[in-house]
C-alpha positions as CSV (number, residue, x, y, z in Angstrom):
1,X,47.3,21.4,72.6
2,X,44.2,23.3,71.6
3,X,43.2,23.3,67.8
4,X,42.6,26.2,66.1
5,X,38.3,26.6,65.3
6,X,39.8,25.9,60.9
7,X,41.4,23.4,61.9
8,X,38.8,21.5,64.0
9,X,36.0,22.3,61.3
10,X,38.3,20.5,58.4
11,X,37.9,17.5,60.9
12,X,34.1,17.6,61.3
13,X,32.4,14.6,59.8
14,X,30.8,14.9,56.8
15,X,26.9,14.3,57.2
16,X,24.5,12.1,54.9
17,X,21.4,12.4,53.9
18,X,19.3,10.3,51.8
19,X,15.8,11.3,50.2
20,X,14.0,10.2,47.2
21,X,13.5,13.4,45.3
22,X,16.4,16.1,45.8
23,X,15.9,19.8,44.6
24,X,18.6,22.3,43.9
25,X,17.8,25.7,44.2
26,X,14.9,27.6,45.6
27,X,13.9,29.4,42.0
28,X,10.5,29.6,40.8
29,X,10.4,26.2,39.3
30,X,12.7,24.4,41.8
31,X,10.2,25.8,44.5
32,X,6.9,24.2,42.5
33,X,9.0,21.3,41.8
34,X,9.8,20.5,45.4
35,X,6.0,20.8,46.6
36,X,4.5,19.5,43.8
37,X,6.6,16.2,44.6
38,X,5.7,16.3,47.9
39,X,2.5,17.3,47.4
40,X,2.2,13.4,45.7
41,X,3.8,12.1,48.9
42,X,7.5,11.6,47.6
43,X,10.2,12.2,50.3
44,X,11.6,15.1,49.1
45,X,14.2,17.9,50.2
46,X,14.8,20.9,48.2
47,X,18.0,23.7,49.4
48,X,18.1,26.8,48.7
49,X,20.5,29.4,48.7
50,X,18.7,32.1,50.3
51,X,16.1,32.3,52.9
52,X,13.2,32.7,50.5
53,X,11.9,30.4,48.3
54,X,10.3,31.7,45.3
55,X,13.4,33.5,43.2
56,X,11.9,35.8,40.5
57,X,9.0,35.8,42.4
58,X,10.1,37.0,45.8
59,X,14.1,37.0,46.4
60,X,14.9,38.3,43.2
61,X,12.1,41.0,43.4
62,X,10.3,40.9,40.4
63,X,6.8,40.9,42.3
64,X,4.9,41.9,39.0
65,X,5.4,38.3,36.9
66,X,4.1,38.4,33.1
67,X,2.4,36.3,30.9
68,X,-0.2,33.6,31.5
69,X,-2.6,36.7,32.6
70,X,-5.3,35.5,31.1
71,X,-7.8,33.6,32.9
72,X,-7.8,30.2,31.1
73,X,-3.8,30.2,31.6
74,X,-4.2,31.0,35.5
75,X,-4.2,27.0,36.2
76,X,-2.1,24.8,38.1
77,X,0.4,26.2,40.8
78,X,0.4,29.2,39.1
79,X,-3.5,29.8,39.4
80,X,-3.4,29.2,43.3
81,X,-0.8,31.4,43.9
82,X,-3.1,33.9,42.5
83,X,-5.5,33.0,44.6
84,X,-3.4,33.1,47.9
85,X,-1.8,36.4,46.7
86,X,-5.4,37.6,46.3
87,X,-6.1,36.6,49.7
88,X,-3.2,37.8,51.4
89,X,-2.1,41.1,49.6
90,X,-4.0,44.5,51.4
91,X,-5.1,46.6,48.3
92,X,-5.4,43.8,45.8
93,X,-3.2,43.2,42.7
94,X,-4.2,45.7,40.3
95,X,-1.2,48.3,40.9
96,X,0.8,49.1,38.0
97,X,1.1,48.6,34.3
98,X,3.7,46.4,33.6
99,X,1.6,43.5,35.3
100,X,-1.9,42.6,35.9
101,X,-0.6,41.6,39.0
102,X,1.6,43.0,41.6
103,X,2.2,42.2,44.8
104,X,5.1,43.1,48.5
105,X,7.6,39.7,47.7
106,X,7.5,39.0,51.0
107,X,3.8,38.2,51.0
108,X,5.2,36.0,48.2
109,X,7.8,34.3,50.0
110,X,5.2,33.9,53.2
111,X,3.3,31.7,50.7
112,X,5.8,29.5,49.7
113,X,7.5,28.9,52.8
114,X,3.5,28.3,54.5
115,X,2.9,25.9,51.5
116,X,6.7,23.9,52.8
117,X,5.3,23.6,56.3
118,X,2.5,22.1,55.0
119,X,3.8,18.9,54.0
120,X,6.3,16.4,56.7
121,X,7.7,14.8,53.6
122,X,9.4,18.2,52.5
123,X,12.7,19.0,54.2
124,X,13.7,22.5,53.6
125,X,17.4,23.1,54.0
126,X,18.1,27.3,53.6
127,X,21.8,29.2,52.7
128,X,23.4,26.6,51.0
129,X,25.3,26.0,47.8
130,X,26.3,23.0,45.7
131,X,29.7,22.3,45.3
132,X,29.8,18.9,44.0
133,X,27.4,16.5,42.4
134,X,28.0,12.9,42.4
135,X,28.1,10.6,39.9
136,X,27.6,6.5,39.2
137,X,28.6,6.1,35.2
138,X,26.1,8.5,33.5
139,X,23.9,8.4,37.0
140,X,23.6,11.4,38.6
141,X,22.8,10.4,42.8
142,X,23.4,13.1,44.5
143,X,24.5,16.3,45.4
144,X,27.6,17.7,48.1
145,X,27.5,20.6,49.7
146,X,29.7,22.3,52.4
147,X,29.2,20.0,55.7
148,X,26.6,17.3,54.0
149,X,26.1,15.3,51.4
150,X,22.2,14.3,49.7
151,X,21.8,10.8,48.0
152,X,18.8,11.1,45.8
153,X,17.1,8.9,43.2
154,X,16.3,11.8,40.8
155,X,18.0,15.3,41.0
156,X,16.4,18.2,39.9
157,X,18.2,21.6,39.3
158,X,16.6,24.6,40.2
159,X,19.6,27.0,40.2
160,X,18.9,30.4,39.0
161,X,22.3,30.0,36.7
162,X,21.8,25.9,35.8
163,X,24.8,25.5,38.5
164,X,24.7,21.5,38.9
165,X,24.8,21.3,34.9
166,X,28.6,22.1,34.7
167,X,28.9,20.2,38.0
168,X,27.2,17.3,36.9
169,X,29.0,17.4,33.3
170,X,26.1,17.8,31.5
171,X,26.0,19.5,27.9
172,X,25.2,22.9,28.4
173,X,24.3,25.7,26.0
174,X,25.2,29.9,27.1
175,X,24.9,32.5,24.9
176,X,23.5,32.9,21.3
177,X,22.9,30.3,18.3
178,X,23.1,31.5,15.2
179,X,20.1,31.3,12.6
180,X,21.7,28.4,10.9
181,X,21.5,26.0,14.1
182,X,17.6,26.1,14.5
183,X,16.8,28.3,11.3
184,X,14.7,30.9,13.6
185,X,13.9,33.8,11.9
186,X,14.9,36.0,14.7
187,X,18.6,34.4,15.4
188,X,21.8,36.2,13.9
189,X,22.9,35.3,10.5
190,X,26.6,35.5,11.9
191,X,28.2,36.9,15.3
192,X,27.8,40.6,15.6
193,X,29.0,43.6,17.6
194,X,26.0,43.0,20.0
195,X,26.0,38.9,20.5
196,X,29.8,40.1,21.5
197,X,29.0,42.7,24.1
198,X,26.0,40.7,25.2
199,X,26.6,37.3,25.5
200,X,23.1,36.6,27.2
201,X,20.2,39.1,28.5
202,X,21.0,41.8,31.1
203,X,20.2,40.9,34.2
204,X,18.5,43.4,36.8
205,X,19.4,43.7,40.4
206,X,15.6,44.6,41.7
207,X,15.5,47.5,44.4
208,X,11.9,48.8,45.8
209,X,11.5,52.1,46.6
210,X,9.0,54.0,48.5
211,X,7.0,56.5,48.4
212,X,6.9,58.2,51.8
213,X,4.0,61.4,51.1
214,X,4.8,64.9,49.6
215,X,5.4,66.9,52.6
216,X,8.2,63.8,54.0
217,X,12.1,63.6,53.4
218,X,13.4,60.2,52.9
219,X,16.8,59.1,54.3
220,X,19.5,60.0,51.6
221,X,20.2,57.2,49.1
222,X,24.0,57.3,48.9
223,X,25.7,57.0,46.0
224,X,27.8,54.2,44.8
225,X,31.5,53.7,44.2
226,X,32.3,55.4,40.7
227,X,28.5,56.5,40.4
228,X,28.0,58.5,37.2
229,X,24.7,59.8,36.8
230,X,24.7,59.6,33.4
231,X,24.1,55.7,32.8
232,X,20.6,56.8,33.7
233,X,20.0,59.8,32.1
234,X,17.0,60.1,29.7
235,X,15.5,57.1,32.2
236,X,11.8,58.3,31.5
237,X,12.1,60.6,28.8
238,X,9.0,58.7,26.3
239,X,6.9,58.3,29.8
240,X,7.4,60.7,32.2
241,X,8.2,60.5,35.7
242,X,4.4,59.4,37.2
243,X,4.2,56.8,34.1
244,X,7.8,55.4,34.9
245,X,7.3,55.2,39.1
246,X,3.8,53.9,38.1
247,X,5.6,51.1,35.7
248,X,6.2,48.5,38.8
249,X,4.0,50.2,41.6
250,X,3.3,47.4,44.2
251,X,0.5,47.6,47.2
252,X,1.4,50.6,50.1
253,X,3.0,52.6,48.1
254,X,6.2,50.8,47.3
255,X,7.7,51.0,43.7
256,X,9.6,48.3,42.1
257,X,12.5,49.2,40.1
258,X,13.4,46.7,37.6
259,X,13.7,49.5,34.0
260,X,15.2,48.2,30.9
261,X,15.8,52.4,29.4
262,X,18.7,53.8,30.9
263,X,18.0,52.2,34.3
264,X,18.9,49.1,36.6
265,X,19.2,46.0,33.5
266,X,23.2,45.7,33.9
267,X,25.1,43.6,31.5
268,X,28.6,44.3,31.5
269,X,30.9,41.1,30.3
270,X,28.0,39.0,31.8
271,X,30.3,35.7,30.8
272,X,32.0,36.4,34.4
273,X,28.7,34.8,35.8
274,X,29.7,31.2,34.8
275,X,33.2,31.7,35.0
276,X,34.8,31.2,38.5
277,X,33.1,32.1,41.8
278,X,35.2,35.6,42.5
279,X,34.7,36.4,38.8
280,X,30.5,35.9,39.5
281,X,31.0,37.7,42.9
282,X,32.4,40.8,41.0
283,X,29.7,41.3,38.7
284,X,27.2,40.6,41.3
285,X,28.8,43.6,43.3
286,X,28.8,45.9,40.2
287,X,25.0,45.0,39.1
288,X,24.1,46.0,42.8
289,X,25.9,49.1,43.0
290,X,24.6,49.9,39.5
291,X,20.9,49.3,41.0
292,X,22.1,51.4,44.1
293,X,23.1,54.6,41.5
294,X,19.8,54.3,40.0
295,X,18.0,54.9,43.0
296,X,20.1,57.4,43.9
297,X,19.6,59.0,40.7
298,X,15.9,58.8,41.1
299,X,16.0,60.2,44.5
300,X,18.2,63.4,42.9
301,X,15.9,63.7,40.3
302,X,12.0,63.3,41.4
303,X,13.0,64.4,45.6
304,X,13.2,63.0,48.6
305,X,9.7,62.0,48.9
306,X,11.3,58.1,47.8
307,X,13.4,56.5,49.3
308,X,14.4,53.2,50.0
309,X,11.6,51.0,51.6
310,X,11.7,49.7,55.0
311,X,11.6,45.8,55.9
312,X,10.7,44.0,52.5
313,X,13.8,41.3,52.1
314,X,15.6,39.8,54.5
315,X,17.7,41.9,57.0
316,X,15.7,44.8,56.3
317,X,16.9,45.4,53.3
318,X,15.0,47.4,49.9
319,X,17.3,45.5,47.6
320,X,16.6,41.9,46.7
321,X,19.0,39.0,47.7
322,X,20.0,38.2,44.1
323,X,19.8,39.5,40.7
324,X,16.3,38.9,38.4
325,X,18.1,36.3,36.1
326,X,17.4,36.6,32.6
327,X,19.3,33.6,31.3
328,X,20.7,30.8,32.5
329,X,23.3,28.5,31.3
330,X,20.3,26.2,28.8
331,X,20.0,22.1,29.0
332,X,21.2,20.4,25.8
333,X,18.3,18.5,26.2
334,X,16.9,15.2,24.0
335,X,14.6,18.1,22.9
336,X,14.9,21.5,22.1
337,X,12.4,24.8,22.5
338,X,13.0,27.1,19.4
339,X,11.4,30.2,18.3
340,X,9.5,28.7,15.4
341,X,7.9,26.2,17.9
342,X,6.6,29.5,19.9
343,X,6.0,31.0,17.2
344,X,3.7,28.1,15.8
345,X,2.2,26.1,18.9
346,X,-0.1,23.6,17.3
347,X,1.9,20.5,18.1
348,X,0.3,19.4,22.0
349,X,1.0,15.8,21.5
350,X,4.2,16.1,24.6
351,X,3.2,19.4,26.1
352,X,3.6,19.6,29.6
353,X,3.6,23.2,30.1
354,X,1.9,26.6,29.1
355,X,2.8,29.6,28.2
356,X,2.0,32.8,26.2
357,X,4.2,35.9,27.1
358,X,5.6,37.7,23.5
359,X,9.4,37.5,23.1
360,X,11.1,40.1,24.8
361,X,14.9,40.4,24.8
362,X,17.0,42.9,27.1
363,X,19.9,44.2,25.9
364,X,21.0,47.4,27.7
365,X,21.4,50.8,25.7
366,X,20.8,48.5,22.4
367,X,18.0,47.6,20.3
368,X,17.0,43.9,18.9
369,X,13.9,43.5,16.6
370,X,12.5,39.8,17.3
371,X,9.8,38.4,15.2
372,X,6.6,39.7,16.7
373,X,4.1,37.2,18.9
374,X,1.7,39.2,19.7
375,X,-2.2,39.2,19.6
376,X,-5.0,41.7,20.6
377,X,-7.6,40.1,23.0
378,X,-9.4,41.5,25.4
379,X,-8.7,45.2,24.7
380,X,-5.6,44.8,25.2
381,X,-1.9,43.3,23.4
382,X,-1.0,39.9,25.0
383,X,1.7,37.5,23.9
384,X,0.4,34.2,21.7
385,X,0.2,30.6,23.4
386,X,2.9,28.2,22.8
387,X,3.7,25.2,24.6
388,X,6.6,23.5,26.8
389,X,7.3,19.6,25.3
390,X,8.3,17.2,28.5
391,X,11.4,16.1,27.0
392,X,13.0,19.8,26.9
393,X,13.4,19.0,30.4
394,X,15.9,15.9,30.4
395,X,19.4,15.5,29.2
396,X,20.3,13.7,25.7
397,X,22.3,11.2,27.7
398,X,22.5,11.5,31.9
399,X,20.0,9.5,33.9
400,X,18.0,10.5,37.1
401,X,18.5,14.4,36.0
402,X,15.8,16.8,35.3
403,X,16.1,20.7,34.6
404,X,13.1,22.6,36.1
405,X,14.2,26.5,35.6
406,X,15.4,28.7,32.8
407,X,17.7,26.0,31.8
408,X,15.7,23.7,30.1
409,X,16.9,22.7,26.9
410,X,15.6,26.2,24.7
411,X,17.4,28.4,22.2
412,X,18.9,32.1,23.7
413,X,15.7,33.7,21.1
414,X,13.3,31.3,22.7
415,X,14.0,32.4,25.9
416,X,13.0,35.0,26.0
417,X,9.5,33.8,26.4
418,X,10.3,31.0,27.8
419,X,11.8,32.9,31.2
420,X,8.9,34.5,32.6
421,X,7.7,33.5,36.0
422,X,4.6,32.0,34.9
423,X,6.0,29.4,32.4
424,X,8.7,28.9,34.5
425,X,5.9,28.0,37.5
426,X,4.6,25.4,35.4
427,X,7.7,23.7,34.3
428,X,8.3,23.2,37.3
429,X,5.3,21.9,38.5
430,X,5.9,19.5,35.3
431,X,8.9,18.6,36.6
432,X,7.7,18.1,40.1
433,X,5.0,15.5,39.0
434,X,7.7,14.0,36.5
435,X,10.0,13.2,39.1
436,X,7.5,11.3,41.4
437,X,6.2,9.0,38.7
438,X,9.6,8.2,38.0
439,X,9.7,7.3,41.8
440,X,6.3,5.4,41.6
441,X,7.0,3.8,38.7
442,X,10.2,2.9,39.4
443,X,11.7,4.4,35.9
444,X,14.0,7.2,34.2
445,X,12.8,10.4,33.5
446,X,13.6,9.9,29.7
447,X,11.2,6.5,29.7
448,X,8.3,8.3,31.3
449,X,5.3,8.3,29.1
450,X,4.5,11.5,28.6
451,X,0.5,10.6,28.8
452,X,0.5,9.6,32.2
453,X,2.7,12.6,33.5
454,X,-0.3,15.1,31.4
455,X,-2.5,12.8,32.7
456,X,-1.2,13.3,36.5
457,X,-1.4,17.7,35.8
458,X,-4.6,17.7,34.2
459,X,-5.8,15.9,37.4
460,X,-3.7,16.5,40.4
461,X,-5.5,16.7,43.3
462,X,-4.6,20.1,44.7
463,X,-3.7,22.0,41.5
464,X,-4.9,20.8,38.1
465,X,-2.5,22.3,35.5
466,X,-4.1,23.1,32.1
467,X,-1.3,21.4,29.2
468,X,-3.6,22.5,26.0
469,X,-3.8,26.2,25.6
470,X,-7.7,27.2,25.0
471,X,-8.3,31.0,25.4
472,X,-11.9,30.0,25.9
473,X,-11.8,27.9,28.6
474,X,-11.4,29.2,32.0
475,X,-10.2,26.7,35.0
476,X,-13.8,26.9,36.6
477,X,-15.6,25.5,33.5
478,X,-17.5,22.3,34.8
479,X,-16.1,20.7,31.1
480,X,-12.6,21.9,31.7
481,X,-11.1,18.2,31.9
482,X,-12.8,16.7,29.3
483,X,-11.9,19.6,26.8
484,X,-8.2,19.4,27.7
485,X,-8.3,15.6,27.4
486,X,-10.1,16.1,24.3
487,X,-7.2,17.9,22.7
488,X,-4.9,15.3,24.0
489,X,-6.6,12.4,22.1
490,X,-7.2,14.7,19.0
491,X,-4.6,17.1,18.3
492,X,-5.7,17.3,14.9
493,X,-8.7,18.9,16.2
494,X,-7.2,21.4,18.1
495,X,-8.7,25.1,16.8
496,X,-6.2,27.5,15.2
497,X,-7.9,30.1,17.0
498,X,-7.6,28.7,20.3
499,X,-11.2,28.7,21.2
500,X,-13.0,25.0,21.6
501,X,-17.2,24.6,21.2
502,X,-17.4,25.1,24.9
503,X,-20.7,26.6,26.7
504,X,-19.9,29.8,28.0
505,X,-20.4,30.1,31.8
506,X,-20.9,33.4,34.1
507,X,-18.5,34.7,36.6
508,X,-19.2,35.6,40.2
509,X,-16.9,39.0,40.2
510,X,-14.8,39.2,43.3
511,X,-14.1,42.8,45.3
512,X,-15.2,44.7,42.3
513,X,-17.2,48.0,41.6
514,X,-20.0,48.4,39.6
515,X,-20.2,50.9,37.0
516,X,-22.9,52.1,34.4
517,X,-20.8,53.7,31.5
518,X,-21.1,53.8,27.5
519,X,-19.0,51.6,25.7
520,X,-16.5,53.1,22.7
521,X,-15.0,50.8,19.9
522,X,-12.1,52.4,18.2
523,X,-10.6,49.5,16.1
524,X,-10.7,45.9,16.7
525,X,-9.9,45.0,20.5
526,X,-9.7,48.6,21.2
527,X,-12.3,49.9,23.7
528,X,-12.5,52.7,25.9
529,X,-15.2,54.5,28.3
530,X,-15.8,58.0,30.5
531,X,-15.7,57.9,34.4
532,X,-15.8,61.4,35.9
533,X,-15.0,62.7,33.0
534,X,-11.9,60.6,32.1
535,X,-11.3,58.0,29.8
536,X,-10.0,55.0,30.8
537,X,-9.3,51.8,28.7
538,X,-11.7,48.6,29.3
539,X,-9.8,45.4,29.0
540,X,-10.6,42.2,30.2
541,X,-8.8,38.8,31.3
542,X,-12.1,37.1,31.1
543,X,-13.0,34.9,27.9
544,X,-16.6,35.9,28.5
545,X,-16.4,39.4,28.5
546,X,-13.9,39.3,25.7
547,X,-16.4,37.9,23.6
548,X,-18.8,40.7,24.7
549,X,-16.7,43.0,24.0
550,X,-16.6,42.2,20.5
551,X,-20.6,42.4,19.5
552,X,-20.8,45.5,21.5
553,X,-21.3,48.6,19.7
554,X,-20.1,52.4,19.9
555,X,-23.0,54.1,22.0
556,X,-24.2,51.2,23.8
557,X,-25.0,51.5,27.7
558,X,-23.2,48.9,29.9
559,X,-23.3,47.8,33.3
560,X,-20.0,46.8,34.5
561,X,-18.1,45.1,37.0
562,X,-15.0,45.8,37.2
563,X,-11.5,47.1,39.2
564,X,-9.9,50.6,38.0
565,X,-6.1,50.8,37.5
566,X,-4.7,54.3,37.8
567,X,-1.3,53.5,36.6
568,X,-2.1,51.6,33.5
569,X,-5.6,54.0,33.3
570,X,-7.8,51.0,32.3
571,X,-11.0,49.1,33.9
572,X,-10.6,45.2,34.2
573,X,-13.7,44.2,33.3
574,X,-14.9,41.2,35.4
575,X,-18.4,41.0,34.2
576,X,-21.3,43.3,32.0
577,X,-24.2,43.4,31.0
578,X,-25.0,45.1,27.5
579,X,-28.4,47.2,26.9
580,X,-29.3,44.7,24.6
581,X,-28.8,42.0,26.6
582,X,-32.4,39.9,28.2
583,X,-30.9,40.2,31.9
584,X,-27.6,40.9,34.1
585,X,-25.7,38.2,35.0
586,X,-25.8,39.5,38.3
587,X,-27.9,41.9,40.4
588,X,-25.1,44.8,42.0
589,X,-26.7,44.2,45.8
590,X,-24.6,40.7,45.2
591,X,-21.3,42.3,44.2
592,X,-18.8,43.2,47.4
C-alpha cells in the first residue's frame, strides 16, 4: 500500500538543532543582532521568514531609513552600512527628500546576506516561521518550527510583529496607553474615536515604481479588487506631482511609494494582525491591493511614463515581500521607553542605543498633534537625541529572552521614534553584543552589567557603536572613545547642548563638487545660496560645517564642497572655506 505524500510528511522526523545564540526574524534588528553575535564568534543561527534579510531596510521596502543622519550618530552597524551602501549604490545616496539617504533594497539585501557569508559561525535558515517556542519553568530554550526544532541558550526575537512574545507567554503591550499610565504629555486623557479606529500606526505595503522616459508607455498597472479611486484622491495636492514622485526617489530612476496623504499607509481594523493567522493573512491581502490601487491611481493620473519597476524584490516583483511595520506588539520589559524620556535624554547611565528621529505618528486620513522634538542644526529641522536603556530590551520575569526589534519594552507615543530603521539598527546591535556576553560570561541577560556590554559597543572590533549622543563628535575623531567613555564615568557632566570640548578636525570630502557661491542667512539655521541662477538650500550633516555655518555672514564668498539634491533643492555641504578664513581646508585639485 502506497501512502499518500500528507500522510508520509506527518511521519517525517522531526530535526534538532542546537546553537548557542538563536535569532527569530530577519528584521532590521534581528539581522544586526545575528552578525553582531557572530561577529564576537558565538555560534549563532538566525531564520527568517523571507529571503532577504534586512526588513524595513530591504524586504519591507523602505530603502530611504530616517533619523541618525547626522554624522556623529552614523556609528556602529548603522555607520558601515552607510559606508557599504556608499560603495555599492551607482549614483550615490542623495536622491530624494524624505531621506538623506536612499538607496535600490536589493543593494541592501546584497549587503546583508554578503555580511552572513562572511562568518562560518552564522547559519542562515530562509522561509520559515515560528510556531512554537519552548519552555523550562520561566526558561525560554528554544524555538519549533515546521520540520525542526532550535535549542538555544538565549533567544532573541526579531519578528516584525514581536511573534515569539505571545508564543513564549511573555507580557506583551499592543495598542495605546493612556496619559495616566506613563503621564506623557502626548498620550490620550481617555480612549477616543481615533485610539478606536486605530489601534496602532498604519502600516504601508511599499511598492517602487519607475520612471521609464517621457516618450515610453509602461505596462498597464491593473486595478485591484473593489478599487475606488477615491481613497487617493487629493494624494499631492500641498506638493504637487514632481515634489510627491520626488518624495522617495531612489538611484535609476525608481520611486518608492510609501505616502502617509491619501496614499498607500492602510489601517483598516489593524487588531486582525495579532489575531489568528487567516485574520493577519486578510489584512495583509487588503494593505497589498490598497498599495496596488495607489499605483494604479498614479499611473491614471501623472501617464504611463511609470510603471511598475522591473526585478527589485524577489520573483521579480515591484512590491515588497511584507508590509513596512509601524508597530509591533511592545515587550513589558523590566524597563520602559516613554515619551518624557525622549523628550528629555540626559540620563546615559544604561544607554545602549542612539537615536534622534522626532515623533511621528501615522494615522491614515486623521491628524494627531504629538509634543514637538525637533531642533534646527545644520540648516535644516532634525529630530532631538534620546537614548535606548539596555534593560528595555528584557522581560520583567522570563530568562534567556531578549527583544531586539520594535518590540522592546516602549510606550505606543514613544514609538514612534523609537521605530525608525536607524535606532532599530542599533538595538539590535545592543542586543547582539548582549547576548554573547551572556554566553561568555555564562549569565542572564537581566544580570549583565550594563558597563561591560557599553564597554563591548564603544569598542567592538569591526563596528564601534557610539552610546552617548554628542552632536559634535563625529566617529572619525582621533578622541572619539575617550569622549564617549568620558560621559560614561561622568553623566553629570554631560552638556545640555550636546556638544563636548572636543578639537574640531577637517574632513576629506568624498565624490563631491566644488562650488564658489555667496552665502545667505535668513534666520537662525536657515541658509541658502544661487547656482545658475537658482536657489538652493545649504544644509549640512557635518558638525564642522555646522558650526561654520553659524559665524558666517550674509554676503560672504564661500568655497564649497558639496553634493546637489534636486528633489529636496538643497547643497549638502561636506566642507568650505569662508573669505575670512586663513586657508582652505583643502585645495579642489584633491576633491574627486
Amino acid at each position: 500500500m502506497k501512502l499518500s505524500y500528507s500522510l508520509v510528511n506527518a511521519y517525517k522526523p522531526m530535526k534538532y538543532l542546537n546553537t548557542d545564540i538563536l535569532v527569530v526574524g530577519g528584521g532590521t534588528g534581528g539581522t544586526v543582532a545575528a552578525i553582531q553575535a557572530a561577529r564576537r564568534g558565538i555560534n549563532t543561527i538566525i531564520v527568517s521568514e523571507t529571503p532577504w534579510l534586512g526588513g524595513m531596510l530591504t524586504s519591507a521596502g523602505v530603502s530611504a531609513p530616517d533619523g541618525n543622519e547626522l554624522l556623529p550618530f552614523q556609528t556602529g552597524i548603522w555607520g558601515a552600512f552607510l559606508r557599504s551602501l556608499q560603495q555599492r549604490q551607482p549614483g550615490g545616496l542623495n536622491n530624494a527628500w524624505v531621506s538623506m539617504f536612499t538607496y535600490n533594497p536589493r543593494i541592501g539585501a546584497e549587503i546583508f546576506a554578503d555580511w552572513v557569508q562572511e562568518l562560518p559561525n552564522l547559519s542562515w535558515i530562509k522561509n520559515q516561521i515560528p510556531r512554537e517556542v519552548l519552555h523550562q519553568n520561566n526558561r525560554v530554550t528554544g524555538v519549533k518550527f515546521a520540520d525542526f526544532v532550535i535549542q538555544a541558550k538565549i533567544t532573541l526575537d526579531g519578528t516584525e510583529l514581536g511573534d515569539l512574545l505571545p508564543l513564549a507567554e511573555i507580557p506583551y503591550r499592543w495598542g495605546w496607553e493612556l496619559q495616566a499610565e506613563f503621564n506623557e504629555p502626548s498620550a490620550p486623557p481617555s480612549f477616543n474615536e481615533l485610539t478606536s479606529k486605530y489601534p496602532v500606526q498604519a502600516p504601508t505595503w511599499v511598492v517602487i515604481l519607475q520612471d521609464y522616459g517621457k516618450e515610453a508607455i509602461a505596462p498597464q498597472i491593473p486595478p485591484p479588487p473593489h478599487y475606488n479611486p477615491e481613497n487617493f484622491t487629493g494624494a499631492w495636492d500641498n506638493y504637487g506631482a514632481e515634489k510627491f514622485l520626488n518624495y522617495g526617489r531612489l538611484p535609476g530612476n525608481l520611486l518608492m511609494l510609501n505616502w502617509p496623504i491619501s496614499g498607500n499607509d492602510y489601517g483598516v481594523n489593524l487588531n486582525r494582525l495579532v489575531a489568528s493567522a487567516k485574520e493577519r493573512k486578510q489584512v495583509l491581502q487588503e494593505a497589498y491591493f490598497h498599495s496596488q490601487g495607489f499605483a494604479h491611481f498614479i499611473q491614471n493620473q501623472l501617464g504611463r511614463r511609470y510603471g511598475l519597476a522591473q526585478n527589485i524584490f524577489p520573483n521579480h516583483s515591484a512590491f515588497a515581500l511584507h508590509p513596512y511595520y509601524r508597530e509591533s506588539r511592545r515587550l513589558q520589559g523590566k524597563v520602559t521607553v516613554t515619551e518624557n524620556n525622549i523628550l528629555f535624554s540626559n540620563n546615559n547611565s544604561n544607554a545602549i542605543a542612539i537615536g534622534n528621529y522626532p515623533n511621528d505618528h501615522h494615522y491614515p486620513h486623521s491628524q494627531f498633534t504629538l509634543k514637538p522634538k525637533s531642533m534646527r542644526w545644520g540648516g535644516r529641522l532634525t529630530g532631538t537625541a534620546f537614548t535606548i536603556p539596555y534593560h528595555s530590551l528584557i522581560p520583567s520575569s522570563t530568562l534567556g529572552f531578549i527583544a531586539c526589534e520594535k518590540n522592546i519594552s516602549v510606550s505606543h507615543i514613544a514609538n514612534g521614534c523609537t521605530r525608525l530603521q536607524p535606532v532599530v539598527m542599533n538595538i539590535g546591535q545592543a542586543a547582539g553584543m548582549a547576548a554573547a556576553l551572556c554566553i561568555e560570561l555564562n549569565c542572564e541577560p537581566w544580570e549583565l552589567e550594563v558597563r561591560k556590554l557599553q564597554e563591548a559597543l564603544l569598542t567592538d572590533s569591526f563596528a564601534p557603536a557610539a552610546i552617548i549622543p554628542l552632536l559634535n563628535l563625529p566617529p572619525q575623531h582621533p578622541d572619539w572613545l575617550y569622549w564617549q567613555l568620558y560621559y560614561l564615568n561622568n553623566p553629570d557632566a554631560y552638556p545640555l547642548d550636546g556638544n563636548c570640548p572636543c578639537q574640531e578636525m577637517s574632513f576629506m570630502p568624498q565624490n563631491s563638487n566644488y562650488y564658489q557661491l555667496i552665502f545667505q542667512k535668513h534666520s537662525y539655521q536657515n541658509y541658502s545660496t544661487i547656482i545658475n541662477q537658482q536657489t538652493w538650500q545649504l544644509i549640512t550633516l557635518n558638525p564642522q560645517v555646522n558650526e561654520q555655518f553659524l559665524h558666517c555672514q550674509t554676503g560672504q564668498l564661500m568655497e564649497v564642497w558639496g553634493q546637489l539634491n534636486t528633489s529636496g533643492n538643497w547643497l549638502v555641504v561636506e566642507s568650505l572655506k569662508c573669505s575670512s578664513s586663513d586657508q582652505f581646508p583643502f585645495p579642489p585639485e584633491q576633491i574627486s
